[in-house]
C-alpha positions as CSV (number, residue, x, y, z in Angstrom):
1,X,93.8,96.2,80.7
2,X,93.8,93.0,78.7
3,X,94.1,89.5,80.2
4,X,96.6,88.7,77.8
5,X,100.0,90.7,78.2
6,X,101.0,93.2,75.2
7,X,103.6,92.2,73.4
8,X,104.5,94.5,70.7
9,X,107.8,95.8,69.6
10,X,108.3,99.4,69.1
11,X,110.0,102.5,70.2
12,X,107.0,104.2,72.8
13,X,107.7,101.2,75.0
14,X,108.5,100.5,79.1
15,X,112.0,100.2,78.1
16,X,112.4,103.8,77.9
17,X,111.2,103.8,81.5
18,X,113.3,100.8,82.9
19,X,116.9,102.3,81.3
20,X,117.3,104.9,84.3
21,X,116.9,102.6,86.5
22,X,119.3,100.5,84.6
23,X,121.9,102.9,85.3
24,X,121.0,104.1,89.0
25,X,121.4,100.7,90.0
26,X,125.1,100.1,88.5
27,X,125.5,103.3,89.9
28,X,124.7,101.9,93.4
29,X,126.1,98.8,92.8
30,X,129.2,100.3,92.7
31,X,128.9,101.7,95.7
32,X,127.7,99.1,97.3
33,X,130.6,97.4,96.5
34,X,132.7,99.1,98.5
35,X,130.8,98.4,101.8
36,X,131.0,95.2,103.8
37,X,128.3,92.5,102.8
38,X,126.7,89.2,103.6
39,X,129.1,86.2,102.9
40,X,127.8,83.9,100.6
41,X,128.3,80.8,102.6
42,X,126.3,82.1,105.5
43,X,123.2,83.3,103.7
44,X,120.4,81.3,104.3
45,X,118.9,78.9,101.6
46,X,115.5,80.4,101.8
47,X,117.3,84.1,101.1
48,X,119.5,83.1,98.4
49,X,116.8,81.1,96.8
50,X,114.4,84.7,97.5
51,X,117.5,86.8,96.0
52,X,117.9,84.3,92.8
53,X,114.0,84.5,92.3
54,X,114.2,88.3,92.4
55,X,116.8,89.0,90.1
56,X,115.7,86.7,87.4
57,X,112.2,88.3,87.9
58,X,114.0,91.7,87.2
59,X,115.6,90.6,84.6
60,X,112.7,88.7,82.7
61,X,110.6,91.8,83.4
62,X,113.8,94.5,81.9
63,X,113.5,92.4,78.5
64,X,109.6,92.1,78.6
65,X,109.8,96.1,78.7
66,X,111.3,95.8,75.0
67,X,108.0,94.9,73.6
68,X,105.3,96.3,76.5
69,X,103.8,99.7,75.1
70,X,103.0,102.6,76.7
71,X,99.3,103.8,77.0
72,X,100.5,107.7,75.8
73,X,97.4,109.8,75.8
74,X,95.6,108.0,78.6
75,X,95.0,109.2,82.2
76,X,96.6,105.8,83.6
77,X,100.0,107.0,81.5
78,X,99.8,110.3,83.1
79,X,99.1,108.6,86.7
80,X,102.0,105.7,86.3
81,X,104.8,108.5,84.8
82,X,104.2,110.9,88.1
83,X,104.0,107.7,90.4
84,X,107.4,106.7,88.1
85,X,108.6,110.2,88.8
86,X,108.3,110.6,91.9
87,X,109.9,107.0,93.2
88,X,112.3,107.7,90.9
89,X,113.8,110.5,92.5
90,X,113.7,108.4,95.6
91,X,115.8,105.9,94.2
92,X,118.0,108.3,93.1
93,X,118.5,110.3,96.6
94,X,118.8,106.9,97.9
95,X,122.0,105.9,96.1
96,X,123.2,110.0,96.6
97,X,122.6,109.1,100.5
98,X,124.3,105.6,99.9
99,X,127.5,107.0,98.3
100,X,128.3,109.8,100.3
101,X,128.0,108.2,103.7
102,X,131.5,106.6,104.5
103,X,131.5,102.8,104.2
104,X,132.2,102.1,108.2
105,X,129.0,104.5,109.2
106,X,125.6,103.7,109.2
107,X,123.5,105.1,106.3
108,X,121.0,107.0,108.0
109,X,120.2,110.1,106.7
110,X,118.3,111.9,104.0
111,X,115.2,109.9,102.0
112,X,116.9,106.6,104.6
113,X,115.2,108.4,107.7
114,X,112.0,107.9,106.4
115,X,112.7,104.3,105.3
116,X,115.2,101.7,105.8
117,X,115.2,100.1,102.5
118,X,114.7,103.3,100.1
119,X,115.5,101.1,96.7
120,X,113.7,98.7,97.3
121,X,110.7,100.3,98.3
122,X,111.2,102.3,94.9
123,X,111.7,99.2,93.0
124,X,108.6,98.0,94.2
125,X,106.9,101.0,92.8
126,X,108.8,102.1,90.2
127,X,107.6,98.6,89.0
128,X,103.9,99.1,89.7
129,X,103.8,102.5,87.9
130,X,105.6,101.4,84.9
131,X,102.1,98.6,85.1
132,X,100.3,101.3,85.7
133,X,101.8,103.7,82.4
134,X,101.2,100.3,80.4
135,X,98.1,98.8,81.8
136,X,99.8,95.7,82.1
137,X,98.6,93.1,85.3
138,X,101.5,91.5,84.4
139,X,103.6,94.2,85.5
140,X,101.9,94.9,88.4
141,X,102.4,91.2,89.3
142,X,106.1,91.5,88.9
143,X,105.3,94.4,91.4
144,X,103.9,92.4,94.0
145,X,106.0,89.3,93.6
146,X,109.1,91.6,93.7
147,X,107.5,92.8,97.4
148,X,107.0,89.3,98.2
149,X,110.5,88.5,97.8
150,X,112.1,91.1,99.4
151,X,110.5,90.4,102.9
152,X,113.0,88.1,102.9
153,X,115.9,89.1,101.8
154,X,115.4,92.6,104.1
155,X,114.8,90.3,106.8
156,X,118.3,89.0,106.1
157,X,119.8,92.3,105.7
158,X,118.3,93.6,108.8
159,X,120.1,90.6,110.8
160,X,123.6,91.1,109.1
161,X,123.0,95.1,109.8
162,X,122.3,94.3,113.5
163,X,125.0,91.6,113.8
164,X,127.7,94.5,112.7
165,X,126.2,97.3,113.9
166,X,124.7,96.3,117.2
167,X,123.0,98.9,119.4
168,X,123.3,101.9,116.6
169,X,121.0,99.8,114.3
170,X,118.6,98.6,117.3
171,X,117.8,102.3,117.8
172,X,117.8,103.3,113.8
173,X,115.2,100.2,113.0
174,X,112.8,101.4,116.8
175,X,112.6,105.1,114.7
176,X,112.6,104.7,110.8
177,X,110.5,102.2,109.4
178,X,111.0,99.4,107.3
179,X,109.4,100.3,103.8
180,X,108.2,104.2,103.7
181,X,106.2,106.6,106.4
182,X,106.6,109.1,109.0
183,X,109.9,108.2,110.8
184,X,109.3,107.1,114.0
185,X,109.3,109.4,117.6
186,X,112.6,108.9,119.6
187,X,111.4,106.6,122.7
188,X,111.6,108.1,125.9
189,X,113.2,106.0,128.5
């Protein structure tokens, strides 16, 4: 890993790794869309200021991919692909769970019982891997920053979620936690 970032243009680069994700997330998106969502005017400064940061991190780190090589033929590649792999499949049952739930139901099923947040958390590491398959601190800075941010913004999320949901979404957030792990025992009362 070298303290100054890579920057080389050429074909075997983190692009290659960022374009699914590209098109999982206009995938979701869309079906987001479809789903009632926080109005504008009464998100929080601190959130839409968190949200701005976030996206124009993405975005800054989507064309850094361009010229960021991969380190093919090294045990770190092999390590940050199956990391890649694996949160990548997350993502992806994430959105399937997303989709086929209907919009007026709570998403709770599939890879969302054993988080609340299933893209972001494999944002986060889809992120770190992809620093990981390129030895980049730079991307595993984006990583944390990106995990920084969020905190926020969920925090937001989770408020809207219990304001519309009520007592369904008290008793989804006391069993499944917030990023990734074991769900949660039901409470007995």
């Amino acid at each position: 890993m070298s303290l100054i970032p890579a920057f080389e243009l050429g074909l075997w680069n983190a692009w290659i790794l960022i374009l699914p994700i590209i098109i999982v997330s206009v995938f979701g998106a869309k079906t987001l869309s479809k789903r009632k969502s926080l109005e504008a005017s009464s998100v929080p400064k601190k959130v839409k200021t968190a949200t701005i940061l976030y996206f124009s991190i993405d975005l800054l780190s989507y064309a850094y991919s361009i010229f960021l090589p991969l380190k093919l033929n090294t045990i770190w590649f092999i390590i940050g692909l199956l990391v890649y792999l694996l949160f990548m499949c997350f993502l992806i049952l994430g959105v399937i769970n997303f989709a086929s739930t209907p919009t007026d139901k709570l998403v709770t099923k599939g890879v969302y019982s054993i988080s609340r947040n299933p893209s972001y958390v494999s944002d986060v590491f889809v992120k770190m891997s992809i620093g990981i398959a390129c030895l980049s601190w730079l991307f595993l800075l984006i990583a944390i920053a990106d995990f920084v941010l969020l905190r926020t913004i969920i925090s937001a999320e989770e408020q809207f979620l219990l304001e519309n949901y009520g007592s369904d979404y008290r008793d989804y957030l006391n069993r499944t936690p917030r990023w990734i792990g074991i769900p949660k025992s039901e409470k007995k009362e």
